[in-house]
C-alpha positions in Angstrom: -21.5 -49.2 -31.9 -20.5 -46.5 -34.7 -18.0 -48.7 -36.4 -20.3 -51.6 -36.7 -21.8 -51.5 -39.9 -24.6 -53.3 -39.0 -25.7 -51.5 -36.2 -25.0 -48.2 -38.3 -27.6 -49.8 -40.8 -29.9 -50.1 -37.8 -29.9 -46.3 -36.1 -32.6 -44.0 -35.9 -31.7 -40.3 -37.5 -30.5 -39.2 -33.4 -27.7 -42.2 -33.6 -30.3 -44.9 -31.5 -30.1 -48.4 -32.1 -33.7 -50.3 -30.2 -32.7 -52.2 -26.8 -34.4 -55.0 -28.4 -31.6 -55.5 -31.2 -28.7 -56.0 -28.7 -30.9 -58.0 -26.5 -31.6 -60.6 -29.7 -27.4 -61.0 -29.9 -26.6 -64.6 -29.6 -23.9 -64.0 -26.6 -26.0 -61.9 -25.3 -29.1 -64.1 -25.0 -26.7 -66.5 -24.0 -26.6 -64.6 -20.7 -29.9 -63.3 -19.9 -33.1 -63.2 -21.5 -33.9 -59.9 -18.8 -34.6 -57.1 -20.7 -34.5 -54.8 -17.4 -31.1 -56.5 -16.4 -30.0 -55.4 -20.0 -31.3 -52.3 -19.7 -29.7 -51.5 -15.9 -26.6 -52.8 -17.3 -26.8 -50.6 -20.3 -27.1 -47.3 -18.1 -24.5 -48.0 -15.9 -22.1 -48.3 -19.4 -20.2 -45.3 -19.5 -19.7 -45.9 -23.6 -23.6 -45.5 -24.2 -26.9 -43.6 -23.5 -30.2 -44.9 -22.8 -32.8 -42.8 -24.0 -35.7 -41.7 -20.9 -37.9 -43.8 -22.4 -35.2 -47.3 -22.0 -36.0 -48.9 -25.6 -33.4 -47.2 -27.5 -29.4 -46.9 -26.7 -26.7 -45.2 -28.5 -22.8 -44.6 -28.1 -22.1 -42.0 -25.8 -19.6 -40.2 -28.1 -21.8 -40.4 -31.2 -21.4 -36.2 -31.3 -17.8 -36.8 -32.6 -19.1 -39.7 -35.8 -21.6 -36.8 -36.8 -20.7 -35.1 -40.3 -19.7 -31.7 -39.6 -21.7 -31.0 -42.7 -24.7 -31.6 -44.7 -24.3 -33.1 -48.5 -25.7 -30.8 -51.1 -25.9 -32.0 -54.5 -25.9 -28.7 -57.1 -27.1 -29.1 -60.5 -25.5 -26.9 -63.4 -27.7 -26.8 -66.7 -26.9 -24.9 -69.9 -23.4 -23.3 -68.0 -22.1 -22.0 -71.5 
């Protein structure tokens, strides 16, 4: 999930992507149209979490893909 681009476009600021994205997949509608089946099979992935609330799953290692530091942008003005 972090290395997909479109999937990074689609997280939450705590790494989530919404159940509902992965469930709309082609191959994955292809094999089920349960959302609960999805979901059971989701929390049983080692590789992700599913939030306590079950609509939102993210990769289970996201802590390492985080930026060890913010960005800060300075401005310098009139620096003789």
């Amino acid at each position: 999930m972090i290395h997909d681009i479109y999937l990074q476009s689609q997280m939450d600021a705590d790494n989530y992507v919404p159940i509902s994205l992965i469930a709309n997949f082609k191959l994955v509608k292809r094999l089920t149209h349960d959302l609960q089946l999805i979901i059971d099979v989701l929390k049983e992935s080692p590789s992700v979490e599913v939030d306590t609330e079950e609509k939102r799953v993210r990769s289970s290692d996201y802590l390492a893909y985080l930026p060890t530091r913010k960005r800060c942008t300075i401005i310098l003005r009139n620096v003789p």
